[in-house]
N, C-alpha and C positions, 0 to 999 in steps of 0.2 A: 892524432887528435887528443889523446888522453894527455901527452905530454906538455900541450900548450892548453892544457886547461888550466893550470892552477896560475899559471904567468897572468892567464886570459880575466881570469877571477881577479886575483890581486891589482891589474889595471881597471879593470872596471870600478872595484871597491875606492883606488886610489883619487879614480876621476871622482864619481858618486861622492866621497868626502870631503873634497875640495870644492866643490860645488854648493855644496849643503855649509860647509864652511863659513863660505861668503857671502849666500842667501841672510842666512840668521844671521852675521855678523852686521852685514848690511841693514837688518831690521830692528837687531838689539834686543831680538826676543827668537825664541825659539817655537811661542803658541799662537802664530798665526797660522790657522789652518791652510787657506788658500797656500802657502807654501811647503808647508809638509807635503798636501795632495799633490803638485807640482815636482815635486821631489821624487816622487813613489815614482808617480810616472814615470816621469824622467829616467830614472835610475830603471824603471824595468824596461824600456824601450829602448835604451843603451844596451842593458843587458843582452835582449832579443837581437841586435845588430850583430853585436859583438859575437854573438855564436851563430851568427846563421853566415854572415858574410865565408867570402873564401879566407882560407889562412894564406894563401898567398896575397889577397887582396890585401889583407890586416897588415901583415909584415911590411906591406909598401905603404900603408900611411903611415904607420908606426916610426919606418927607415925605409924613407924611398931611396930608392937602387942611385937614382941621379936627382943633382941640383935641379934642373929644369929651369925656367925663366917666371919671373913675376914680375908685376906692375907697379907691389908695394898692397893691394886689394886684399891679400889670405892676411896680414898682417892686422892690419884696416880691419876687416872683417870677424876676424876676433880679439879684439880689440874691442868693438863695439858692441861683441857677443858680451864679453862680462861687465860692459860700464851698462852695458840694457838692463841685464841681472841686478847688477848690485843697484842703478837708481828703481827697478819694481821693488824691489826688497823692502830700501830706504823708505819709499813712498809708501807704502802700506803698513811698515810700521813706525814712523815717524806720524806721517801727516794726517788731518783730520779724516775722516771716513768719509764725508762728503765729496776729497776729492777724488778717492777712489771707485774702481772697477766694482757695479754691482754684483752682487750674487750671483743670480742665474748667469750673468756674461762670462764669469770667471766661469762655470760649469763647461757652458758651449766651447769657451774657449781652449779649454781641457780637452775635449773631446775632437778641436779643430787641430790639437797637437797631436792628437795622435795620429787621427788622419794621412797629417802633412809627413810625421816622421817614418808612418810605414810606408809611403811613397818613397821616402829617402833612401830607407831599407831594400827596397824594392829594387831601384834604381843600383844601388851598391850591390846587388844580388846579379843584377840582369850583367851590369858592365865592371866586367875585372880589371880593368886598368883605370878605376875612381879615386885617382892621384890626389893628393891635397898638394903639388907642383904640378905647374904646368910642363908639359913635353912629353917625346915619346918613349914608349916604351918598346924598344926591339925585342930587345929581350926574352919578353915576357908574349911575342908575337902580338905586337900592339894592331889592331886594326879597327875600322867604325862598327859602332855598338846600334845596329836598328831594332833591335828587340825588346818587348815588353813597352813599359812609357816611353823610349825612344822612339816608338813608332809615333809617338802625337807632338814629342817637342826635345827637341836637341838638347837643353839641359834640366831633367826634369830633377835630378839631386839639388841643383841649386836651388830652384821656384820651391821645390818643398823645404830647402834649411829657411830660405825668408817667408815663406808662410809661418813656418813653425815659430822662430824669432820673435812676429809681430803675433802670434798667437800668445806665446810664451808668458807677455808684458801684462794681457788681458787674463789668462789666468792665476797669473800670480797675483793678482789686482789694481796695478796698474796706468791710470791714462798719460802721463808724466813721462814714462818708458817707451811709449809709443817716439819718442824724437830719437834716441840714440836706436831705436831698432828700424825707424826709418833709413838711419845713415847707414845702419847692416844692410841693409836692401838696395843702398844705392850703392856700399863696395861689391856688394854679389853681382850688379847689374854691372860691371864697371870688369868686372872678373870674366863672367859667361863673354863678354865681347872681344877683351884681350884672349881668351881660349878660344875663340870663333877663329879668329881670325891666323891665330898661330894654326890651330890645325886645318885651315883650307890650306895653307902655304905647304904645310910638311904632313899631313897623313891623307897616305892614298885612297882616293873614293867617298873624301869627306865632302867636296864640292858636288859632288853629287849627290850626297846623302843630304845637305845643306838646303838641296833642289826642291828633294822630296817634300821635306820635311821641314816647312817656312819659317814654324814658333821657333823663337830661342830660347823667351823665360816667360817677360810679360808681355798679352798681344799691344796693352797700350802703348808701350814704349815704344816694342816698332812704328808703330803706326806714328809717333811723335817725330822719332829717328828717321824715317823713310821720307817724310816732308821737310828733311834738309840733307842727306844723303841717301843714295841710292844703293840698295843691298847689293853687294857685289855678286853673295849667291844668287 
């Protein structure tokens, strides 16, 4: 533990400055509060992640063991995590006030981040094989994860990154950023489907888990999805 701490520190800080980076670069200023506070957060609930997760869990998002299969969606995905960032930024420090995120919203919205990302946490706590690829892990004795929020909905690390996301735009200040963090909610929705569907094919006792446990992310969508296909779980 002691030995991957200062590695653990130095990634953190590296992320943390890159991110702070592109905020203020994006804004052209560095005294807009609403993004400082956004900042702090951010950076100490990464921090919190970053030491509570397993270290074996860390080492495989860091270097997963195997390529896995994608749709093209984790790309997508963040991708539209930093064009959300940099157009909050731009827009709160460029554009009039008016058409920004009021006060108290940006507060709430601060405190729906955090919410969503100790879910996230959570979620990465409860299941040790929380790949950023998709596929199995033998290896590591991969098998279905029903514990904790898995008992109420099959992918709840996702539904918390796109809460968190559409939170994120509101508390940095905002309404503008709500369009690209909308299209982060439609590659994670686009993501949790393509992983549905891989792992009822190939990991054991997921179509039963699948059974159990109806939600995938959002109940809307099923409910939109299911009145022109039929769930196979």
């Amino acid at each position: 533990m002691k030995a991957r701490i200062p590695c653990l520190l130095a990634r953190w800080a590296a992320i943390t400055a890159s991110i702070s980076a592109l905020l203020f670069s994006a804004a052209g200023t560095t005294h807009v509060v609403s993004i400082r506070r956004y900042l702090a957060v951010y950076s100490a609930l990464l921090l919190v992640t970053m030491l509570t997760v397993d270290p074996r869990l860390a080492g495989e998002r860091a270097h997963p063991a195997h390529t896995g299969m994608d749709d093209g969606s984790r790309f997508a995905a963040g991708f539209l995590f930093l064009l959300t960032l940099t157009v909050a930024a731009f827009s709160v420090g460029h554009l009039r006030p008016i058409l920004n995120v009021p006060l108290p919203i940006r507060a709430a919205a601060l405190l729906l981040m955090v919410l969503s990302s100790s879910l996230q946490t959570w979620a990465m706590i409860v299941n040790p094989f929380f790949s950023p690829v998709v596929g199995l892990q033998p290896e590591r004795g991969h098998h279905v994860i029903a514990d904790g929020p898995y008992r109420f909905m099959r992918h709840p690390g996702y539904f918390a990154m796109s809460i968190s996301v559409l939170a994120s735009t509101l508390a940095v200040g905002s309404w503008a950023a709500l369009v690209p963090a909308a299209g982060f909610v439609v590659a994670i929705q686009r993501r949790t489907q393509f992983e549905d569907e891989f792992l009822k094919k190939n990991l054991p006792g997921y179509i039963d888990y699948a059974g159990r446990v109806s939600l995938r992310l959002f109940p809307f969508w099923q409910l939109t999805r299911s009145s022109h296909v039929k769930d196979p779980a």
